[in-house]
N, C-alpha and C positions, 0 to 999 in steps of 0.2 A: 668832561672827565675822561681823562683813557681807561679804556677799557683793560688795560697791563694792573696798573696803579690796584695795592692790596694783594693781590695772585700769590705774595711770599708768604704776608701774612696769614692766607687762607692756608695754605702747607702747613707753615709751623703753626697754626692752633689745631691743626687734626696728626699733627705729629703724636701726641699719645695715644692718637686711636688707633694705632697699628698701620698710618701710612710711610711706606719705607722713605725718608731722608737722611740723605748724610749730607752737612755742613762742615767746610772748610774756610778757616780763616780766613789760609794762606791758599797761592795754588802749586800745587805741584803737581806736574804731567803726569808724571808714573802712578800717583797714588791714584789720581782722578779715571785715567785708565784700567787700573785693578777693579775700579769700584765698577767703570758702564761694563766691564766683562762679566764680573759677576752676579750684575744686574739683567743682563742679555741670557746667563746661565738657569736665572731665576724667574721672575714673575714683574722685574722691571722695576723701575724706582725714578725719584728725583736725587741730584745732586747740586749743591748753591755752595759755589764756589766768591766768598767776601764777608760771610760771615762766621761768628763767633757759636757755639752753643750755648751761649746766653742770649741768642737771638739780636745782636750787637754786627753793623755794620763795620766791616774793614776797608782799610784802601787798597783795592787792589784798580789792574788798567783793564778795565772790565770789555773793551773792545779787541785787543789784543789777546786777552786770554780765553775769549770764544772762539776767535781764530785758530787758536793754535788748538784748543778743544778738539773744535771739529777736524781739521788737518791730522791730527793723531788716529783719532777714531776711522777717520775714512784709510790711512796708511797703517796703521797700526795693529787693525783688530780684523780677525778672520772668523767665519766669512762676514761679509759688506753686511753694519751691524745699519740698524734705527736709529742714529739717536739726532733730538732737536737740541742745537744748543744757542742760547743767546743771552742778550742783559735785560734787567729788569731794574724798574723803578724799584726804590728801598730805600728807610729812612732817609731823603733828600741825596741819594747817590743811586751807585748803579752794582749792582751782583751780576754772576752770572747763574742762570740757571740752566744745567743740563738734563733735559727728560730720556728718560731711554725704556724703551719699550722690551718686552717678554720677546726674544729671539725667535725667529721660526724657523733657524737650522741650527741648535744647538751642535755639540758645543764648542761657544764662543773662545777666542785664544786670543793675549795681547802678549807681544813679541814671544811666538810660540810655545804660551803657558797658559796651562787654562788656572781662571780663579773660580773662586763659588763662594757662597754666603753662611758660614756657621754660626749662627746668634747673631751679635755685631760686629763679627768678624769674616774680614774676607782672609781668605786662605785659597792653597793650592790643593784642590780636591786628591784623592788617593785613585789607585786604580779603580777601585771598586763605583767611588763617584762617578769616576770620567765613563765608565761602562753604562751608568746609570742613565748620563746625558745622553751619550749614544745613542743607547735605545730608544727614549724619549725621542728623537729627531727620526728616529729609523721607523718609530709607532705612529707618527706624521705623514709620512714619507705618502700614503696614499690617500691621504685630505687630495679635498675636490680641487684644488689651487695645483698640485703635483702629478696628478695622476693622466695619464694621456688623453687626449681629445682626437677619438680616434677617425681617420681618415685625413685627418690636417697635416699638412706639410709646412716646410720652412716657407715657400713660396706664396702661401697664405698669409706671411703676415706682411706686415706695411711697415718698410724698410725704410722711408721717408721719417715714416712720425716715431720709430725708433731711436733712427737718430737726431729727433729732436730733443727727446726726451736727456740721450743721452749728454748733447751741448748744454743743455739746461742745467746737467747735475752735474759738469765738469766748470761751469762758469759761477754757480753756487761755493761750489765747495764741498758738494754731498757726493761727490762720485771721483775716485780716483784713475787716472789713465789707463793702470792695468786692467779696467775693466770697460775700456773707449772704443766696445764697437757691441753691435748688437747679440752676437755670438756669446762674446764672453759674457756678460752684462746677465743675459737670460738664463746662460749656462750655469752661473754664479750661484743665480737664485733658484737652480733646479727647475728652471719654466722648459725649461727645451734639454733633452738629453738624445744629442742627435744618432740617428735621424728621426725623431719625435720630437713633437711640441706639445707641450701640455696644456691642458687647462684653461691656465691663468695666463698664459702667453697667447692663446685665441681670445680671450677674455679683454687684453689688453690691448692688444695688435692687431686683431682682425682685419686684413680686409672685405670682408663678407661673416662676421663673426654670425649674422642671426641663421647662414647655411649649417654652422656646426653646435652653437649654443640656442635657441631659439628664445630662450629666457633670458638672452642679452639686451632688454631695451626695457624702456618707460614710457607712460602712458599719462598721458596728461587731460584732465576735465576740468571744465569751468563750468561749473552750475548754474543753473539759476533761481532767483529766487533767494529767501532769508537763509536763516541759519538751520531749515530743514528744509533746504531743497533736494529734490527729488529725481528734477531734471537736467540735464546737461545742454548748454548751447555748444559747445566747442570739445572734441575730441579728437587728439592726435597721439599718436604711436611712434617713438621715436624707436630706432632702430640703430645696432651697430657696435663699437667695443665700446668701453666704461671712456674711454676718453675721449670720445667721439658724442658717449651721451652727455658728457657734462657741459660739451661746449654748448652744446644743442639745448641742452635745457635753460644753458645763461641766457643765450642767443632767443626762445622764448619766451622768455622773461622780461625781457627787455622790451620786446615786441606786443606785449599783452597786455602787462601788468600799467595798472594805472601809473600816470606821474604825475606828480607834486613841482609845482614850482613857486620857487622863493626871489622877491626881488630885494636886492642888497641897496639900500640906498648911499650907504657909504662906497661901496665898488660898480654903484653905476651900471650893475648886471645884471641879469635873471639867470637865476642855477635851477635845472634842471633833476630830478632824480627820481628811482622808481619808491612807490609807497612804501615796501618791505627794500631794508637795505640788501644793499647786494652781495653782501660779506657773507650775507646772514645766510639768504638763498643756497648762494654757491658753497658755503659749509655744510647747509642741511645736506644739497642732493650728495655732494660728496662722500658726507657719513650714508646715506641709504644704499649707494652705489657699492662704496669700498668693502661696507660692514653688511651686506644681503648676504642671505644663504642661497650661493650660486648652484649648491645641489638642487634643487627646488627649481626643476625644469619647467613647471607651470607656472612659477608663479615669474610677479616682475615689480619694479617699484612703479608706484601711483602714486599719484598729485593732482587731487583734488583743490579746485580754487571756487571758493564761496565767498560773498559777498564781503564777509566780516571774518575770513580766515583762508588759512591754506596748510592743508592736510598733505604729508609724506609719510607714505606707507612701504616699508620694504620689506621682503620674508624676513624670516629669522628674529630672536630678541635679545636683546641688551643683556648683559650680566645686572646683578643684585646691587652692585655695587656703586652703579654711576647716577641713580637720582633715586631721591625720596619723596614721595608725598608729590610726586607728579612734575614739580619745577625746583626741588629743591639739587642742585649740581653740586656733587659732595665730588673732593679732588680725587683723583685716581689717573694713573698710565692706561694709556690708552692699549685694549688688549683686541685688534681686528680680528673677524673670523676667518681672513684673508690674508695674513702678513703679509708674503711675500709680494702681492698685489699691491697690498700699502705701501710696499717697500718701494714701490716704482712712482707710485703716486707723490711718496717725499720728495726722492730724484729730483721729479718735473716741479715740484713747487706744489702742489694740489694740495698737502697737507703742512702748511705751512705752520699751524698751531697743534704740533702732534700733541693729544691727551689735553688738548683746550677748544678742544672744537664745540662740545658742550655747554663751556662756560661763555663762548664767546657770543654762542648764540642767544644765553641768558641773558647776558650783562648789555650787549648792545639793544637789545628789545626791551630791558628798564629802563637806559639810558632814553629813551623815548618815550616813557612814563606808559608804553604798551601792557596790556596783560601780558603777564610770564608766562612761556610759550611752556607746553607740557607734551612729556613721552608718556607713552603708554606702550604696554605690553599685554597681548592677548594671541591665541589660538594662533602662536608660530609665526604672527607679525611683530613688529615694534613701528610708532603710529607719532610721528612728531607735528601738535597744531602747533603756527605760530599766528600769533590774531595781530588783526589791523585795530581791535578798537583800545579804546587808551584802559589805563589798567587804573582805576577808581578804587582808590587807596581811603577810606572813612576812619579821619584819627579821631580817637576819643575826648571827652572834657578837657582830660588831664593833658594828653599832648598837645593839645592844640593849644592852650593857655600855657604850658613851657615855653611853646616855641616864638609864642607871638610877643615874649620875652629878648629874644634871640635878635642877631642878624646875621647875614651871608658872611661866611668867613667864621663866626665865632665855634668854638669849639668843646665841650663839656666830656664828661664821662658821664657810667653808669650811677656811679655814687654822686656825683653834682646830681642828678636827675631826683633819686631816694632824699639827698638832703632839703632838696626844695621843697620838697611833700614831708617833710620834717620827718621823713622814715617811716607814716604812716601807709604804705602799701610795701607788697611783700617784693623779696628780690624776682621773683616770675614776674610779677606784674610788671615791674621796671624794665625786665626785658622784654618781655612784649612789646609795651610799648615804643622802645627803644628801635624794635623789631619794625614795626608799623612805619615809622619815620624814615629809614632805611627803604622800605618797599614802596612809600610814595614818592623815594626821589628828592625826598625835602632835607635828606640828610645822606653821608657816606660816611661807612665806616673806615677805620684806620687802624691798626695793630690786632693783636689779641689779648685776651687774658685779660688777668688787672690794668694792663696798658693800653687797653682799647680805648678809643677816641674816638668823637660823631662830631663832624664836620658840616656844620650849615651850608646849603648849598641852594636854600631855596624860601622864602617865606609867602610861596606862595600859598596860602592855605588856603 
């Protein structure tokens, strides 16, 4: 199952909770434009360009109009905005979906006009707004990411892996020429206001970054022992800028972590891979790295590796808003403590799932029938385990005799499920169980609302 498949439907059923979406039938550049400005001006949103407000796929050439998406956005909109744009599976076609993240230089302008958000309407803010945005970016302006990193020079940072970053975002599509050298690029994003470098531009670039930040690296343990081990066999100290620790920690990973191997008798191979996927890994330390509180000179991200799990610890905590109940990933734009840092990390490709980093680690570690991996939040950290052992899903009487009714492929609703039980159990009940089926993998869901469909996918009971 890809892991894409649903993502729309997950939006539009939390569309009445207050999650911002606009839907467009049709596409049109300019309007789609108004809308990532004004979302850049506010607290960020989703935009799904092929469908109807009745939640009704359209035709549109959903490959071409991401392109031109992105090309507007990177030419178009000042200063060099966030946003991920691409296509998504939906009802047997393709949409596009534009994510655009909370701007961390207001305020945003397309073809020299700022827009903003009043109710459901975007409009051209009054003086008094645009004074507003101002200041807001100007009340920023000495966040840890902006503020100088004092004693560091231009000549400190590393000029090689600047401009890789930058080829990277000009062969994408995320980075436009006027901004194709490292001067302008950092100048851009307020990292460097010469003869100063800031922060986040020693943060990123370093070459010697733990001389000026010391709280620029990760620390890695392998325990030993069960699930309360106590002791450590292995401790290393990675050292260096955030992009320097992420390869490092792949490059670790790779080297440590157990591997699995599968022999395919149909292709005659043996495939190799590490236990925990690598998609998974490299989005966790990602999220720890980009979303740490870099004020927090003592502190550093940890990664604890136990028998049956592995612990990522990084300062600072999540907002309210992005999980419940521990593994529940409710949809939201992704809001870093670090934008403008983020901001480089998109460039280079590092957050290739902006505001799905979350999900993605959810959905591929069910995908393997694993326990759901869970955030926590405590005393100024946020704490993501994600487990090795498989995630033992116990369906009741009643599912389990539905299903063994069922086969792969066949499909029902919630009311198919009530009418079997001739209506004798209540609509909760039916959703739990419904619930249950979904979380051992034996089932996927498909739409919302009264349209929702469970898709057999498994009879393995």
């Amino acid at each position: 199952m890809n892991t894409n498949d649903g993502f729309i439907d997950t939006l539009l059923s939390q569309k009445s909770e207050g999650v911002r979406i606009r839907l467009l039938a049709k596409y049109d550049a300019e309007s789609v434009m108004k809308i990532v400005c004004a979302f850049l001006n506010n607290e960020g949103g989703w935009i799904i360009v092929g469908i109807t407000e009745d939640g009704l796929r359209t035709d549109i050439d959903a490959p071409n109009v991401a392109t031109d998406i992105q090309k507007n956005a990177i030419q178009k909109i000042k200063p060099l905005p966030l946003v991920y744009v691409h296509d998504e599976e939906y009802q047997g076609g393709k949409v596009v979906l534009v994510t655009v993240m909370k701007g961390g230089l207001p305020p945003y302008s397309y073809d020299s006009s700022y827009y903003t958000i009043a109710g459901d309407a975007i409009i051209k803010p009054g003086a008094d707004e645009i004074n507003l945005l101002i200041r807001r970016s100007l009340s920023s302006f000495s966040s840890w990411e902006k503020s100088i990193c004092l004693d560091a020079e231009w000549d400190d940072l590393d000029a090689k892996l600047m401009q890789n970053v930058i080829d990277e975002g000009l062969a994408s599509g995320r980075l436009n020429v006027s901004n194709a050298t490292p001067e302008r690029l950092l100048g851009h994003l307020q990292l460097t206001d010469a003869p100063y470098v800031k922060n986040g531009a020693m943060a990123l670039f370093g070459l010697e970054t733990h001389r000026f930040l010391p709280q620029s690296k990760m620390r890695i343990q392998v325990m030993l022992g069960g699930k309360t081990a106590d002791q450590y066999e292995d401790s290393v100290v990675l050292e260096g800028n955030l992009m320097e620790l992420s390869k490092q920690a792949k490059d670790y990973f790779m080297r440590r972590l157990p591997m699995v191997s599968e022999f395919h008798r149909e292709e005659w191979d043996r495939k190799d891979y590490i236990e925990y996927p690598q998609a998974v890994l490299d989005e966790a330390v990602t999220n720890a790295l980009i979303h740490r509180d870099m004020s927090d000179t003592t502190g550093e991200v940890i990664v604890f590796i136990y028998a049956d799990r592995i612990e990522i610890i990084n300062p600072g905590t999540m907002p309210d808003n992005l999980v419940k109940r521990k593994n529940k990933v409710l949809s939201h734009v992704s809001s870093p403590r670090n934008p403008l840092m983020a901001e480089v990390f998109y460039i280079d490709g590092k957050m290739e799932k902006t505001g799905r980093g979350l999900k993605l680690i959810h959905d591929q570690m069910n995908e393997l029938k694993r326990k759901l991996p869970e955030w926590e939040c405590a005393e100024g950290k946020t704490k993501l385990t994600i487990y090795r052992v498989p995630n033992v899903v116990r369906l009741n009487d009643r599912a389990t005799k539905f299903l063994s009714t069922k086969k792969e492929g066949d499909s029902f609703s919630k009311q198919d499920y009530l009418e079997y039980w001739n209506h004798k159990i209540s609509d909760g009940t039916a959703k739990n169980d419904l619930q249950s089926m979904v979380n051992g993998a034996l089932c996927k869901q498909e739409g919302s609302g009264p349209t929702t469909k469970y898709i057999v996918i498994s009879t393995n009971l």
